[in-house]
C-alpha positions in Angstrom: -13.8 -9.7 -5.7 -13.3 -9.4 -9.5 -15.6 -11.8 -11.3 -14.6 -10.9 -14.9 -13.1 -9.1 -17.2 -16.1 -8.3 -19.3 -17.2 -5.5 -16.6 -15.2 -2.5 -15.3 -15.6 -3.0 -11.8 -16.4 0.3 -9.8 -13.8 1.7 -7.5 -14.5 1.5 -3.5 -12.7 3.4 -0.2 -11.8 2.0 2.3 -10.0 3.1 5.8 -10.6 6.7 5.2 -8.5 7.3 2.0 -9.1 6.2 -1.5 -8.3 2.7 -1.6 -9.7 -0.1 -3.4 -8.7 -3.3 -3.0 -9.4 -6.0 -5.5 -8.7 -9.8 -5.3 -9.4 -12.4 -8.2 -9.5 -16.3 -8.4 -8.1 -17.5 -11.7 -9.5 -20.4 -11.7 -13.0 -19.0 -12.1 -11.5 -17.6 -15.2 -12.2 -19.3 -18.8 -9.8 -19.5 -21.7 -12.3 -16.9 -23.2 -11.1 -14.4 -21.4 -7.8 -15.4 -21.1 -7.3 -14.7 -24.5 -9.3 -11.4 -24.2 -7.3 -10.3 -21.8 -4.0 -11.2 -23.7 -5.3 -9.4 -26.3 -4.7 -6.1 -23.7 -1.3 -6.6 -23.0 1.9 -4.4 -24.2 4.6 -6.0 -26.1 6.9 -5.7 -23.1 4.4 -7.8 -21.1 3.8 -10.2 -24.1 7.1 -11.3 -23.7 7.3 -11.9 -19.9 4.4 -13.6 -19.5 5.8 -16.0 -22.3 9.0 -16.5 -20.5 7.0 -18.1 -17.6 7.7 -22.0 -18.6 4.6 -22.9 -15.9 1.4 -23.0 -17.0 -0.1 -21.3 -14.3 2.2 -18.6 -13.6 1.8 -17.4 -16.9 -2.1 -17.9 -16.7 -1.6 -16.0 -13.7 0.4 -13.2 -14.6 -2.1 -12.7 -17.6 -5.0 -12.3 -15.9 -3.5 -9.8 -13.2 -2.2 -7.4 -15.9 -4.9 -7.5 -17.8 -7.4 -6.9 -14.6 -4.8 -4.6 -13.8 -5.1 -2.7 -16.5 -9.4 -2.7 -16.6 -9.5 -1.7 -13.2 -6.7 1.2 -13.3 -8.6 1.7 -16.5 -11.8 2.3 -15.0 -10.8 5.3 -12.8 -9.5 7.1 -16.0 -12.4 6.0 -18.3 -9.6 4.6 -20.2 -10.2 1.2 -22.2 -7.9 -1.1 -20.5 -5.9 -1.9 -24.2 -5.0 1.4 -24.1 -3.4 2.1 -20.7 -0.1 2.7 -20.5 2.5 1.5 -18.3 5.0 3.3 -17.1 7.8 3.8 -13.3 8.2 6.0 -11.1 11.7 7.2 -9.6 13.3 4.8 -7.7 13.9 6.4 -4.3 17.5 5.5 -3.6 18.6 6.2 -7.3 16.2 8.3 -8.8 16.3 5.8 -11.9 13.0 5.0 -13.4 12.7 1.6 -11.6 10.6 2.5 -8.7 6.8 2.0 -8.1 4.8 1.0 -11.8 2.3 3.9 -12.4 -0.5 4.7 -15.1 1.1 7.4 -17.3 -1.7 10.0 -17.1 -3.8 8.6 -14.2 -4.3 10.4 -11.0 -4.0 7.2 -9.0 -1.1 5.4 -7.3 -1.6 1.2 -7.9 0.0 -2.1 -7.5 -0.7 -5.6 -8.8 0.3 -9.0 -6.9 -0.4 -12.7 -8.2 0.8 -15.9 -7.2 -1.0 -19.7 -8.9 -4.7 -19.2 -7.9 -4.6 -15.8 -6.5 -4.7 -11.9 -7.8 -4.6 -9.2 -5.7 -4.8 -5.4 -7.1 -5.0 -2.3 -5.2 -5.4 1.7 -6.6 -5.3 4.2 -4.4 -5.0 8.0 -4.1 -1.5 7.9 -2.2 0.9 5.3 -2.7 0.4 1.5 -2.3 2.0 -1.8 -2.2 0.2 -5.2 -2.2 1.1 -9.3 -2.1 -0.2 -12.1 -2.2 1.7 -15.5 -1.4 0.5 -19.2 -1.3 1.8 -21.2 2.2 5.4 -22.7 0.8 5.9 -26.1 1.3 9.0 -25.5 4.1 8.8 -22.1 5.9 11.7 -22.8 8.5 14.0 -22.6 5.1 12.8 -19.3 4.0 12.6 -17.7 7.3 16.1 -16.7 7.0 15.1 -13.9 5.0 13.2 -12.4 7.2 14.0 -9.8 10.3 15.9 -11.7 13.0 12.5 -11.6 15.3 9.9 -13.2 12.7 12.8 -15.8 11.8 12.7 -16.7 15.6 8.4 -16.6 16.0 8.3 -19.0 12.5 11.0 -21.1 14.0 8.9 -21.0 17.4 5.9 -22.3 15.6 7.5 -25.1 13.7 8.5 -26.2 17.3 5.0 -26.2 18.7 6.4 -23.5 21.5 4.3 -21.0 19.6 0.8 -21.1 17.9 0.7 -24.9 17.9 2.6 -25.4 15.2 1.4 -22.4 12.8 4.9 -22.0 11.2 3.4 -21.7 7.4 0.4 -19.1 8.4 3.1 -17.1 10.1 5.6 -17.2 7.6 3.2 -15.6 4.9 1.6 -13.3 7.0 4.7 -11.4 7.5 6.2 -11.9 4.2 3.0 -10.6 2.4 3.6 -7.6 4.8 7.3 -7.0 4.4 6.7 -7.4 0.3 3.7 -5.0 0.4 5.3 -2.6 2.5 9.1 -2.6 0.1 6.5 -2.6 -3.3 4.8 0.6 -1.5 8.2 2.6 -1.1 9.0 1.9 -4.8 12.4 -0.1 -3.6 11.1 -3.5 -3.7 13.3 -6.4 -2.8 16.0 -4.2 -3.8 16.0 -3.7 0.3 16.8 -6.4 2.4 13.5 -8.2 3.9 15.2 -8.8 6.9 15.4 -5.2 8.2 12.0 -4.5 9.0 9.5 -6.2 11.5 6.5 -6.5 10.5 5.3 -9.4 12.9 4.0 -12.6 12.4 0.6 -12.3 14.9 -2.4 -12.1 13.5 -2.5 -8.6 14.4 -4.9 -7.0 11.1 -2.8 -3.6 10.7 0.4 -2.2 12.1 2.6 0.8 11.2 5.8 1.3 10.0 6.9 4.8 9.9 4.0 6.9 8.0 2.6 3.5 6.4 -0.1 1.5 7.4 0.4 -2.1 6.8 -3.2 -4.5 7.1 -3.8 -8.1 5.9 -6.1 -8.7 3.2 -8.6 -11.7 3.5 -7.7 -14.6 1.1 -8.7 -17.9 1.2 -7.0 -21.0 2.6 -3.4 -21.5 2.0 -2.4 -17.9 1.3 -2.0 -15.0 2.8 -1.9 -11.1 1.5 -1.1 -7.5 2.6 -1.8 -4.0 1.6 0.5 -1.0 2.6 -0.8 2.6 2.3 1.0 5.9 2.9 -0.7 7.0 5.6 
C-alpha cells in the first residue's frame, strides 16, 4: 500500500523475481498532495490529465503518475520531478509506442488507475498491470472478450455458473487480458478476444513465458499483474 507521497516507499520482491507491487486509494489522498504531485508532472502529462472532463479521473490519473514517478524514482535515487518518461519499441512495428519505460532506469514498470484505485508495479523483467472497478452491465462488455470468458460471464449472469457472479468474473479476466497486452508492450492494439485468461478465481495462470496473478483490491474491483517469466 502507498500511503503518501511525502515518502519514497522502499521496493519489495515478490514470486522470486524483482517485483514490487504497489496499490493506492485516492481517496486517502488530500488536495495537499494533489497539488504536490502535479507539481511532478511533464508538460505532456499536464495536458492529459487536463483533458479528463471528470473530476476523478483526472484526480486519479494525477496521483498514479505522480506515485508513479516517486516510486520508479526511488529505485534510481532519482527525485520523482525529475524522472523522465520515455517508450519502448512497439513489438509489431518497432515504432516507439510500446511499453512506457524510465529513460536511464534499470527497471521495467507499469502504472494502472481507474476512480478510487492505483495500482503500480516495477520490476526487473517486463510487466503489465490493471486495475478495473465492477461496470455497471458486464453481459454488454463481454463481447470483447475470448469466446470462452464471454460464455462463463454470460453463464453467471444466468445463475448456471457462480450464482450469479457475472461482474466479479468479468473484471477478473479483463484486469488479466489488459495486464497481460500492457506487459508485451502491444496493448489494446491486440484484440482482447484472442487470449483466455479465465474468469475462475484461479490466483496465477500462464500464458506462453508470462505469469499472469490477481492482485488483492478491495470490493468492487478487480486487478492483475503479468511478469515475464
Amino acid at each position: 500500500m502507498l500511503g503518501s507521497l511525502l515518502d519514497a516507499p522502499e521496493p519489495r520482491a515478490e514470486a522470486g523475481v524483482g517485483l514490487g507491487v504497489w496499490r493506492m486509494e485516492t481517496a486517502r489522498f488530500g488536495d495537499h498532495e494533489l497539488e504536490l504531485g502535479a507539481g511532478w508532472l511533464d508538460e505532456a502529462e499536464r495536458e492529459r490529465a487536463s483533458s479528463y472532463v471528470r473530476a476523478e479521473l483526472q484526480r486519479a490519473y494525477v496521483l498514479a503518475h505522480a506515485a508513479a514517478r516517486l516510486v520508479v524514482g526511488a529505485t534510481t535515487d532519482t527525485p520523482p520531478e525529475k524522472v523522465v518518461w520515455g517508450r519502448h519499441a512497439c513489438p509489431r512495428c518497432g515504432e516507439p509506442h510500446g511499453r512506457p519505460r524510465a529513460e536511464g532506469a534499470p527497471v521495467e514498470f507499469s502504472l494502472s488507475h481507474t476512480p478510487g484505485q492505483v495500482l503500480i508495479a516495477v520490476a526487473d523483467v517486463p510487466v503489465g498491470v490493471d486495475v478495473e472497478r465492477h461496470p455497471d452491465d458486464p453481459v454488454a462488455l463481454a463481447g470483447l472478450l475470448h469466446p470462452r470468458e464471454t460464455d462463463e460471464i454470460s453463464a453467471a449472469a444466468h445463475g448456471t455458473l457462480d450464482g450469479g457472479r457475472a461482474t466479479v468474473r468479468f473484471t477478473r479476466a479483463w484486469s488479466r487480458t489488459e495486464a497481460y497486452l500492457k506487459g508485451i508492450g502491444i496493448g489494446l492494439g491486440r484484440d482482447p478476444h484472442l487470449d483466455y485468461l479465465g474468469t475462475d478465481d484461479a490466483p496465477g495462470r500462464t500464458i506462453g513465458p508470462w505469469v499472469v496473478r490477481d492482485v488483492a483490491v478491495p470490493e468492487g474491483y478487480g486487478a492483475a499483474v503479468a511478469v515475464l517469466g
